[in-house]
N, C-alpha and C positions, 0 to 999 in steps of 0.2 A: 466224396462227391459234392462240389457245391452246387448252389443252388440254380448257376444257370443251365446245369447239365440234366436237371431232372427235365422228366418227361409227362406232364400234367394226364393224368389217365380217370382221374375221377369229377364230378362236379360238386364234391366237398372233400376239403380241405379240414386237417388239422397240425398247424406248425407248431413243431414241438423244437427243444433247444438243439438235442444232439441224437448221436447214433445212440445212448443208451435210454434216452427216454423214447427215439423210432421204434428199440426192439419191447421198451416195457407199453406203451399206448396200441402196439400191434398184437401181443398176444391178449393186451383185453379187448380192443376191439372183433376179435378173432372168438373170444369169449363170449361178449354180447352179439355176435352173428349178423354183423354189418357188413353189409356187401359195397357201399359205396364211398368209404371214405379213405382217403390216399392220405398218407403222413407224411409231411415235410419235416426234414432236419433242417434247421436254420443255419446252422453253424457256429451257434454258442450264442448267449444274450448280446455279447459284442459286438457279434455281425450281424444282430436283429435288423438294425437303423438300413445299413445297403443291401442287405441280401433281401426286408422284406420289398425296399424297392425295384430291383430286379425281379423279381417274381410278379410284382402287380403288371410289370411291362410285358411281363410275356404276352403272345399273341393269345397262350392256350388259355394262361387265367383269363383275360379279359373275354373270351369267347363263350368258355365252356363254366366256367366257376360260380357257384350260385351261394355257396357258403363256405364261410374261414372259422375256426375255431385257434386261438392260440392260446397254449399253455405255457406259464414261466415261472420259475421259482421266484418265492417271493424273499427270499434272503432275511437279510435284516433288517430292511425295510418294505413291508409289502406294499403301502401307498407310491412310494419311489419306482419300485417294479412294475405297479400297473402303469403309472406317469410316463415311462421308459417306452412300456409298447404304445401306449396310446400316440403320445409323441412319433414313433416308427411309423403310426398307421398313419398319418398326417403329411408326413414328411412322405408317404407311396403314393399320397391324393386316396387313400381309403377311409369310408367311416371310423367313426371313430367313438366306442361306446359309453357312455355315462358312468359305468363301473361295473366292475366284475360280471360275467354271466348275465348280462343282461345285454340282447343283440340290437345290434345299429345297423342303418342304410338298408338297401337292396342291390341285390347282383352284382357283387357277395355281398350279404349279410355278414355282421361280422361281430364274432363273440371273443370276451378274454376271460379263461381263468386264471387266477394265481394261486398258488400249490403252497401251504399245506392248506388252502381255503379258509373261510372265515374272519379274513382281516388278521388272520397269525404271520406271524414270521418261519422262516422254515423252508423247508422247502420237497421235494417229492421224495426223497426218503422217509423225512418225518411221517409223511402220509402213511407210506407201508410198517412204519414200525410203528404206528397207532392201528393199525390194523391186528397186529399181532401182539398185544398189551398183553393179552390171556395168554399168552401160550407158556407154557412151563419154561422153555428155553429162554426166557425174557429177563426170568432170576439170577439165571447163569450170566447174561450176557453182562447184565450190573455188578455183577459179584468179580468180573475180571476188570471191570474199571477201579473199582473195588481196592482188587490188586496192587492195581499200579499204584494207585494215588499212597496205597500202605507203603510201597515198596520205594516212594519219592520216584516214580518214571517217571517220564512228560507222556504229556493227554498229543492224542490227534488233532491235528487243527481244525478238521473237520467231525466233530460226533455224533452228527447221526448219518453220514457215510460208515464209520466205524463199527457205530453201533448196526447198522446193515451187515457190515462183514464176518461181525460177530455174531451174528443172526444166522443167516446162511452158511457157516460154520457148522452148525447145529445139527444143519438138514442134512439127508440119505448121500446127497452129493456134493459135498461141499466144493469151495474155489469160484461158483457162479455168482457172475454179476446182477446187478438188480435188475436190466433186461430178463436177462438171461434165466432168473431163479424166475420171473415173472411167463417168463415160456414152457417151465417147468412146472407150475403150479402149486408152489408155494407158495404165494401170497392169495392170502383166502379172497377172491373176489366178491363173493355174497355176504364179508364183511361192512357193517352201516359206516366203515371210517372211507370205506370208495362209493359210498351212495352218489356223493353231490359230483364227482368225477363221471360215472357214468351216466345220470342226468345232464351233463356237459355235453356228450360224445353224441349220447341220441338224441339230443337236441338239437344239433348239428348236422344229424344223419337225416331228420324229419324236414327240415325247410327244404319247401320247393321255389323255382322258379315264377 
């Protein structure tokens, strides 16, 4: 679904990259017991730049929309990543914030996080597998990287995607995706590595008009 098909149903917003960060921001907001906020799929950081300007044209954002939150990974550069949206929000005619979590303008107000937080690099897996450092299955999952690197395999290009899959491996049901195990409730929410994420979300949920 891109972005000009959605149908604006709430007066806060939070734009997330893809379908798999729509289903993992949805069952925690589902978790924290937010009744007003609609999640946008952007359509990947690439299509940030036009799709976030189709969306500020719309009739319903400009009408109805009182707050924007967006979330991005912050890769290997997290200053460049924030740079990236700020730049989008610019280029839509929207505020445009000073730096991370910290909101700009009125009607919409408009906040960015970058994932894994903190001025790190990374990105929203890392977050969930700093959530889960404790858990016994975290041994196992090093000890198959482990493996390879004895066995001369080649690594993932991505590893903490990997390291997620090997994670969720682990659990009652395995084969789910990070959404997905996030709808299931494996990923401890009342973990302090999602504290500054959900300070994000109801921060977002609290500004009025």
């Amino acid at each position: 679904m891109g972005v000009a098909t959605i149908d604006i149903t709430e007066s806060h917003l939070l734009v997330v990259e893809g379908k798999e960060e729509e289903v993992f921001f949805g069952a925690l907001i589902k978790h924290l017991g937010l009744q007003k906020v609609q999640i946008i799929p952007i359509g990947g950081k690439k299509n940030l730049r036009q799709n976030l300007k189709i969306l500020a044209k719309s009739p319903q954002f400009k009408n109805a929309v009182v707050a924007m939150g967006i979330v991005r990974d912050a890769d290997d550069n997290p200053a460049a990543a924030f740079q990236s949206v700020s730049d989008a929000l610019q280029a839509a005619g929207l505020s445009v914030p000073e730096s991370p979590s910290m909101p700009a303008g009125n009607t919409p107000k408009i906040t960015i996080m970058i994932l894994p937080e903190g001025g790190a690099s990374g990105m929203l897996e890392d977050l969930c597998l700093k959530a889960v450092e404790n858990d016994n299955a975290r041994i196992c999952v090093e000890q198959y990287f482990q493996c390879l690197q004895q066995k001369g395999l080649s690594f993932p290009r991505n590893m903490s995607k990997a390291r997620v899959q090997v994670f969720l491996a682990s659990r009652s049901e395995s084969g789910k995706r990070l959404g997905e195990a996030a709808e299931a409730g494996y990923w401890p929410w009342d973990n302090q590595a999602f504290a500054e994420v959900k300070k994000f979300i109801k921060q977002i949920d609290t500004i009025e008009s």
